[in-house]
C-alpha positions in Angstrom: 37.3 -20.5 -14.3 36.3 -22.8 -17.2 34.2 -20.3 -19.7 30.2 -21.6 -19.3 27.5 -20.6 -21.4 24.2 -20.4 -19.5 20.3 -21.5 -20.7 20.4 -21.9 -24.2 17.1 -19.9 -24.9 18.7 -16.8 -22.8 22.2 -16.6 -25.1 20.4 -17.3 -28.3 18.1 -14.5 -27.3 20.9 -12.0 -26.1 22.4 -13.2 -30.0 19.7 -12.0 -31.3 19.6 -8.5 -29.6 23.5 -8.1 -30.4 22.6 -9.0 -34.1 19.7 -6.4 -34.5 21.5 -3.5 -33.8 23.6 -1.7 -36.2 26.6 -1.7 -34.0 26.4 -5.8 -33.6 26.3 -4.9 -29.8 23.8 -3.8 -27.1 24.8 -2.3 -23.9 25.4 -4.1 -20.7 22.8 -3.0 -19.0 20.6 -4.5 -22.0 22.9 -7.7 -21.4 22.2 -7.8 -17.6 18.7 -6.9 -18.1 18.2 -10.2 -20.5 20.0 -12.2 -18.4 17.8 -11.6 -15.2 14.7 -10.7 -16.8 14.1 -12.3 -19.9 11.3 -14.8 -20.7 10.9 -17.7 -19.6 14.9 -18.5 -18.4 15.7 -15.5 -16.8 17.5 -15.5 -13.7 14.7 -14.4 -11.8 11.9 -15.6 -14.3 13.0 -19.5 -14.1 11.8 -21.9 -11.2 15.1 -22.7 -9.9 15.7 -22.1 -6.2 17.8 -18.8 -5.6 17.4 -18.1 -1.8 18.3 -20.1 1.3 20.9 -23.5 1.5 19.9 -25.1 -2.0 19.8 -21.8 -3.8 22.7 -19.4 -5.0 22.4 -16.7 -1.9 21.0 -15.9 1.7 19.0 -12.9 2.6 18.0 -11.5 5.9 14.8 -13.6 5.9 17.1 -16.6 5.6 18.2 -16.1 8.8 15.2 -16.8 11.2 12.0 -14.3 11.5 14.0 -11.7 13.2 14.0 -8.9 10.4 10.6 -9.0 9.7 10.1 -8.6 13.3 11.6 -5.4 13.4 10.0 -4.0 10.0 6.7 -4.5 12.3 8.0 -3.0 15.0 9.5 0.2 12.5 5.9 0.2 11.0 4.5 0.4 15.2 6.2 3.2 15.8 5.6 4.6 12.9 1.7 4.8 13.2 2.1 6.2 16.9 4.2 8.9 15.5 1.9 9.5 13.2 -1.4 9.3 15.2 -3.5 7.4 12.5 -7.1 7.2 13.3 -7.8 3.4 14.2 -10.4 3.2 11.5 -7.9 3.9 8.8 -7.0 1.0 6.7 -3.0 0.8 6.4 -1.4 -0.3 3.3 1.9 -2.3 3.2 3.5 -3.0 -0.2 6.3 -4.7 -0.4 8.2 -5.4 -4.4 9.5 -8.4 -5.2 8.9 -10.8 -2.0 11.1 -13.7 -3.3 9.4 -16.5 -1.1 7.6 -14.6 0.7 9.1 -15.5 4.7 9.8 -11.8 5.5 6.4 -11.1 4.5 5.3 -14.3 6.6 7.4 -13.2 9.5 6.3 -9.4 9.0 2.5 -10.0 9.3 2.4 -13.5 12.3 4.3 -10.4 14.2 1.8 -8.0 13.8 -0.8 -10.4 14.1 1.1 -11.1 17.3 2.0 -8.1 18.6 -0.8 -5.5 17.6 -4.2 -7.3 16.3 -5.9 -4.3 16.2 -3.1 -3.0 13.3 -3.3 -6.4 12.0 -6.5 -5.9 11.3 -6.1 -2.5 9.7 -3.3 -3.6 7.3 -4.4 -5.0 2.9 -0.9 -6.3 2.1 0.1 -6.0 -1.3 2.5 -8.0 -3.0 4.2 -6.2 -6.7 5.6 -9.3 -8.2 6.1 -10.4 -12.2 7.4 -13.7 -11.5 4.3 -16.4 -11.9 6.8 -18.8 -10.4 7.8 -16.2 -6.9 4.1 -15.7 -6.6 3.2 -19.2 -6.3 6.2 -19.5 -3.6 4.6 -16.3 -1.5 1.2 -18.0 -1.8 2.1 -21.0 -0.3 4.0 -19.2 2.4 1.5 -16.8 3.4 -2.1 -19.1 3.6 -2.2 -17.7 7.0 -2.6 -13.8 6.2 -4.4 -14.3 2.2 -7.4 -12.8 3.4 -5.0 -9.6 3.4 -3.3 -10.2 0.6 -3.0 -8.5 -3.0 -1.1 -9.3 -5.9 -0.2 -7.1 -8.5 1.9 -5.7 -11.3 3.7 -2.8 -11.3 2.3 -1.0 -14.1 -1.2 -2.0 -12.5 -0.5 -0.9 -9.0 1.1 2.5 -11.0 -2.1 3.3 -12.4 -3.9 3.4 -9.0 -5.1 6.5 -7.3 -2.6 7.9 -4.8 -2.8 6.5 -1.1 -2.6 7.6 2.4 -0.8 5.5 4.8 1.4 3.6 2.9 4.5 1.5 4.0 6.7 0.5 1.2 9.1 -2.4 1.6 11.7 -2.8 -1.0 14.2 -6.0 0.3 17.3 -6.3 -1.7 15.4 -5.4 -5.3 17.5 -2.8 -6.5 20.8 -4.1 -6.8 18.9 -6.6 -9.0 18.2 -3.5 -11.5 20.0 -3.3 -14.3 23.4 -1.3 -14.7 25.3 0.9 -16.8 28.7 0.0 -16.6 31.3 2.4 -17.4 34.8 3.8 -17.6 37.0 6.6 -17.2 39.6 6.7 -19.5 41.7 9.0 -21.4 39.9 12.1 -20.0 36.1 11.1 -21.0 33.7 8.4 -20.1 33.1 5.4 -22.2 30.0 2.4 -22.0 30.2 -0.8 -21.5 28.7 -2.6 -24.7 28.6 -6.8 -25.4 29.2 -8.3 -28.4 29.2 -11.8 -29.5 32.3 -13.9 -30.7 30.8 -16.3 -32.6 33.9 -18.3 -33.8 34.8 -18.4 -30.7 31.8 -18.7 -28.6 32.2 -16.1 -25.9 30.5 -12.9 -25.1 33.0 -10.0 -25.1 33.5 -6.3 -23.6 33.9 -3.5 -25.9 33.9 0.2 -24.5 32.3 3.2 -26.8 31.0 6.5 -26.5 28.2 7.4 -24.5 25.1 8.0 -26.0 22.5 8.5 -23.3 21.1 11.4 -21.4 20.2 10.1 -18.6 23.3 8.0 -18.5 25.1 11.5 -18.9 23.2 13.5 -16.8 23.7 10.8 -14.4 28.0 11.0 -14.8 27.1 14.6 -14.4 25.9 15.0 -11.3 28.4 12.8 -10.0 31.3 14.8 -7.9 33.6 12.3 -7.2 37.3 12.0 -8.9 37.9 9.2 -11.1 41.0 8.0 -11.6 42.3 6.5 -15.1 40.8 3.5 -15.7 38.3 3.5 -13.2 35.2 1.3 -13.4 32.0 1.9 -12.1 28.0 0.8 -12.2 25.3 3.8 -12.9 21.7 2.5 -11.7 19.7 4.8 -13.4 16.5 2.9 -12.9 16.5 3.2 -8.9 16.3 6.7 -9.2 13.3 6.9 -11.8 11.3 3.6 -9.4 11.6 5.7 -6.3 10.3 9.0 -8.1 7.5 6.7 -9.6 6.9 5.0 -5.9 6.4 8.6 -4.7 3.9 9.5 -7.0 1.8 6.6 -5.7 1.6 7.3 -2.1 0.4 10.8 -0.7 1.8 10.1 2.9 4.1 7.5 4.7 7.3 5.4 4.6 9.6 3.8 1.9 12.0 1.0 3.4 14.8 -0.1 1.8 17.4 -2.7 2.7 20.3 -3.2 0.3 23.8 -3.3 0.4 25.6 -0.6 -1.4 26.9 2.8 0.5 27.6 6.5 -0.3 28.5 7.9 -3.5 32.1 8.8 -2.2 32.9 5.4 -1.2 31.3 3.4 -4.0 33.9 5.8 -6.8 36.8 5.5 -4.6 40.1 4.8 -5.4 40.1 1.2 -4.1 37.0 0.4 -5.8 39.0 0.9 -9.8 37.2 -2.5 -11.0 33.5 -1.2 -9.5 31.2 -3.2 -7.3 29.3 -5.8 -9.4 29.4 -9.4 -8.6 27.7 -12.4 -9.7 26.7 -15.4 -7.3 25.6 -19.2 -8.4 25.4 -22.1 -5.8 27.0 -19.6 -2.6 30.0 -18.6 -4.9 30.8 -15.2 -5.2 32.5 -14.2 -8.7 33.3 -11.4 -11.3 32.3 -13.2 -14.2 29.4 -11.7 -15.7 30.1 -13.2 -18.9 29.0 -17.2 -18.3 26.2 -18.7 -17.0 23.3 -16.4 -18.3 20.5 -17.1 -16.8 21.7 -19.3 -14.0 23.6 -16.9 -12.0 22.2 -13.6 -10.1 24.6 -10.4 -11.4 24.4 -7.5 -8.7 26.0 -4.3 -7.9 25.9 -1.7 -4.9 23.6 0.7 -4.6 24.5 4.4 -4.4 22.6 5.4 -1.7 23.7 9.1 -2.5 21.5 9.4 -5.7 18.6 7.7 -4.1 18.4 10.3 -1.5 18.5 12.9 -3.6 16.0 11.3 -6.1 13.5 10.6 -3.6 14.0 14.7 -2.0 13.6 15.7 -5.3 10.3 13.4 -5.7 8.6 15.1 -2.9 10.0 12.6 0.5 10.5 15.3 3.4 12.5 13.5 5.2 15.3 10.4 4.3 17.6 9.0 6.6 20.2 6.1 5.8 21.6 3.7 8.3 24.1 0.3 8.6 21.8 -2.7 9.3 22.9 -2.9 12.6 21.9 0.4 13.7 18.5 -0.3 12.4 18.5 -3.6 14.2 20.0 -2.1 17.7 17.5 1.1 17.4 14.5 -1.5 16.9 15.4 -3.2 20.0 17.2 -6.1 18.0 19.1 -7.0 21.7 16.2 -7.2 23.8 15.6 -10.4 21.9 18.8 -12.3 22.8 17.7 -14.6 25.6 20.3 -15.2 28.2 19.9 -19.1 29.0 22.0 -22.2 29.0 21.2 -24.7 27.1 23.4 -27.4 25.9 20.9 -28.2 22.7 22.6 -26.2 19.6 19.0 -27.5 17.7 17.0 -26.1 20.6 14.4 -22.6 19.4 16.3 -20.5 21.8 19.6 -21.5 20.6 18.8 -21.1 17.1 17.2 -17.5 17.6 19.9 -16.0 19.6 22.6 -17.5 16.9 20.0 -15.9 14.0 20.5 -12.3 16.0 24.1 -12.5 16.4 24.5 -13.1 12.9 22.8 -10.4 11.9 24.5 -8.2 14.0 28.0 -9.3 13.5 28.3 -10.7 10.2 30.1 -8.3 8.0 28.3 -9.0 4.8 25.0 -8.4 6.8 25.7 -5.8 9.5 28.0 -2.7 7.7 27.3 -4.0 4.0 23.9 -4.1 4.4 21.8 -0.4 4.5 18.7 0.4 5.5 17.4 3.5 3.5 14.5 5.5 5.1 12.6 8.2 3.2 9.1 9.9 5.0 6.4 11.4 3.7 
């Protein structure tokens, strides 16, 4: 692949960074983070498409109003479970709501299905992207009188809640990573530096000098062979002890792809899990295009569970996509009909639920991470 700088603002402002420092580097997860975050050319600050056909990736939304249909139906049974008084208001949160259809497809169910709950529910959005906002607003001018945005830190500062359903759909393999290495017996970092003569971002590996980074690499049991690669997302564990804080009672749902701690550090994984993806290509290339590709790794589903026990979640539970699908009643909603019409609604649902079901990058990839208060 032909080496591509990205935005010009984004490399002259990860330059800069590299420059400051003493070391003339920053580490990758500094790189990542300015890549995807910084402002305005980020990856996910800029207003170029990134979901669906003209974008750079699909998510479950993508693929007809199915999985929001089943996040009502989860939220459903999760309020008979619980008893809640009718007159109690409900609160649904969901972070970073890209264009806002599984929120759409969420809510018309609900609406649908339950108008009492409907009725019950404020629906807050957690959002830093002016651009993503605009894009949820326009898709949701059927349910604003419900609606809330908000930033983080804002939404932090709040008073604990009662009844609160969290929704967190594919956010944290867009967190930042620590990428590092096992070599020679010890663990090294992943730090960028720039080439300037030649134009190219490079990979240098030094000591480790963080705590949490090495309290992290602590913890972990796993063997690592010489060599070995692998991501730490240090931040998912600290946003789920923060997301705790904020509610007093209810559910955190998380869909991702990642797995357990075992399989992410095995053998067969040496080169770790992230990935970058620009215009439906899938590549290892985090060096080119910053700013105009989406980098991503897996998330260890092993550390989030024991983060969130530690942060006060009784209960977690962590299932493939399809079990969550199948438990939900995912198959009740294939309609058995002939219809020689490829184009026709019933056609195109029952081809949205098979995909979800049996694609393999949406079905076993794809978790769905559970923790109850």
């Amino acid at each position: 692949m032909e080496l591509k700088l990205g935005h010009p603002d984004v490399v002259s402002t990860i330059i800069q960074a590299i420059h400051s420092t003493e070391k003339q580097a920053i580490t990758f997860r500094d790189y990542m983070d300015l890549c995807l975050y910084s402002e305005p050319h980020g990856y996910y600050r800029n207003e170029s498409l990134k979901i669906g056909k003209e974008g750079d990736f699909y998510t479950s939304s993508s693929i007809g109003s199915v999985m929001g249909e089943m996040i009502a139906s989860f939220i459903g049974d999760e309020l008979q479970r619980r008893d809640i008084l009718d007159s109690e208001t409900l609160h649904l949160v969901e972070w970073g709501a890209g264009n806002g259809r599984m929120a759409r497809h969420l809510l018309d169910e609900l609406k649908r299905s339950t108008p009492a709950v409907y009725d019950r529910v404020t629906y807050t959005i957690i959002e830093t992207s002016a651009y993503h906002r605009g894009l949820q607003r326009a898709a949701l001018t059927e349910h604003e009188d419900l609606l809330r945005f908000t930033t983080e830190l804002a939404w932090m500062d709040e008073e604990p809640q009662e009844h609160m359903f969290i929704i967190a759909n594919e956010l944290l393999d867009a967190f930042p990573v620590h990428r590092v290495r096992y070599k020679d017996g010890a663990f090294q970092e992943s730090n960028v530096t720039w080439q300037g003569q030649d134009r190219v971002f490079a990979e240098v590996w030094l000591p480790i000098k963080s705590k949490p980074l090495l309290d992290t690499l602590e913890r972990i049991t796993v063997q690592w062979l010489d060599g070995q690669i692998g991501e730490m997302n240090v931040e998912s564990k600290t946003w789920i002890s923060r997301v705790s804080r904020r509610m007093t009672s209810g559910s955190c749902l998380i869909i991702d792809y990642g797995d357990i701690e075992a399989e992410l550090f095995a053998a067969h994984r040496q080169l770790g899990t992230l990935m970058c993806y620009r215009k439906h290509q899938a590549h290892e290339n985090p060096w080119i295009y910053q700013g105009e590709q989406d980098l991503t790794s897996h998330v260890n589903f092993s550390a989030l569970q024991a983060a969130a026990q530690q942060s006060g979640f009784a209960q977690c539970r962590l299932q493939t996509q399809r079990e969550f699908l199948v438990q939900r009643g995912i198959l009740e909603k294939l309609q058995n009909h002939y219809d020689p019409n490829p184009f026709s609604e019933v056609s195109k649902r029952n081809r949205a639920i098979r995909q979800l079901l049996l694609s393999d990058q949406m079905s076993e990839l794809f978790k769905v991470f559970i923790a109850v208060k």
